[in-house]
C-alpha atoms as one frame of an Amber mdcrd trajectory, in Angstrom:
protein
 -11.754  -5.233  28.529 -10.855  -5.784  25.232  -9.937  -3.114  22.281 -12.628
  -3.032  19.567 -11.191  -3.718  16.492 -12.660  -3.143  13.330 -13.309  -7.038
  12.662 -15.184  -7.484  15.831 -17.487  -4.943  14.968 -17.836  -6.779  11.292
 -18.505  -9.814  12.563 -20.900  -8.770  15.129 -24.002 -10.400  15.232 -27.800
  -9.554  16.789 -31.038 -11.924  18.074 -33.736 -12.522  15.661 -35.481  -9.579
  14.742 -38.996  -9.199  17.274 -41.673  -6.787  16.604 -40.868  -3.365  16.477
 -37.334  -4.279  16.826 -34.306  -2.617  15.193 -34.273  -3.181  11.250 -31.087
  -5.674  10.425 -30.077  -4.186   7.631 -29.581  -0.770   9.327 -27.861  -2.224
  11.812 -25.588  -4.261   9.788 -24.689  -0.834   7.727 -23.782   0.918  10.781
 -21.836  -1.783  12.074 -20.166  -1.477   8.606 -19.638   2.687   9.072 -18.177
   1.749  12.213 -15.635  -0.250  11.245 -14.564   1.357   8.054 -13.739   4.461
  10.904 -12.177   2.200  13.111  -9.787   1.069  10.604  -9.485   4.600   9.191
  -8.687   5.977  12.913  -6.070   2.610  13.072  -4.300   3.659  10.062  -4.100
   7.379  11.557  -2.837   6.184  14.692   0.126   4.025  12.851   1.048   6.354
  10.971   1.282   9.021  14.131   3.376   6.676  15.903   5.378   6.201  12.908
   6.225   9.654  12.859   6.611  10.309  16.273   9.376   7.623  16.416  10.828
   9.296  12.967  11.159  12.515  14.701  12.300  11.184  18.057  15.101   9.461
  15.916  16.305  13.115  14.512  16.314  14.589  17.760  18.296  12.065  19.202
  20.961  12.449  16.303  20.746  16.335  16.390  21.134  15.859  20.003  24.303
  13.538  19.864  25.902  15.823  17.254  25.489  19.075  18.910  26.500  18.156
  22.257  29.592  19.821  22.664  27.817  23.270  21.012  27.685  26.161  23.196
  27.029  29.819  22.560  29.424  31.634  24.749  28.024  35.179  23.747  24.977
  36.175  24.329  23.371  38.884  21.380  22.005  41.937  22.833  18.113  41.403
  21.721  17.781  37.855  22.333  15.182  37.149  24.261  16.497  33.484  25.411
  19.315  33.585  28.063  21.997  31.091  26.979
């Protein structure tokens, strides 16, 4: 199955309108909600992933430049063992 992206819901189109059928225009403006969310929930997504990678970056650095860092001495209230 596809992904639904915001311009296939835009361009999304319906039969002729039949008695006691769903108004068009209604339609058409929900269609319109829809994608404006889509593309809102899109952007959030990006910029999640953008972040994520940003942050997996830094730990990888951290990581490589405290590799060789070890407590030898534990403190008497620390809850952590080390």
């Amino acid at each position: 199955m596809q992904r639904l992206l915001p311009q296939h819901v835009r361009v999304a189109t319906f039969g002729t309108r039949r008695w006691r059928g769903l108004d068009p225009d209604q339609v058409y403006a929900y269609l319109d909600q829809l994608a404006d969310e889509l593309e809102r929930l899109t952007r959030d997504l990006v910029t999640a992933n953008t972040e994520g990678e940003r942050i997996r970056q830094a730990l990888r650095q951290w990581q490589s430049r405290h590799t060789g860092c070890r407590h030898t001495t534990a403190t008497p209230n620390s809850r952590w063992p080390r």
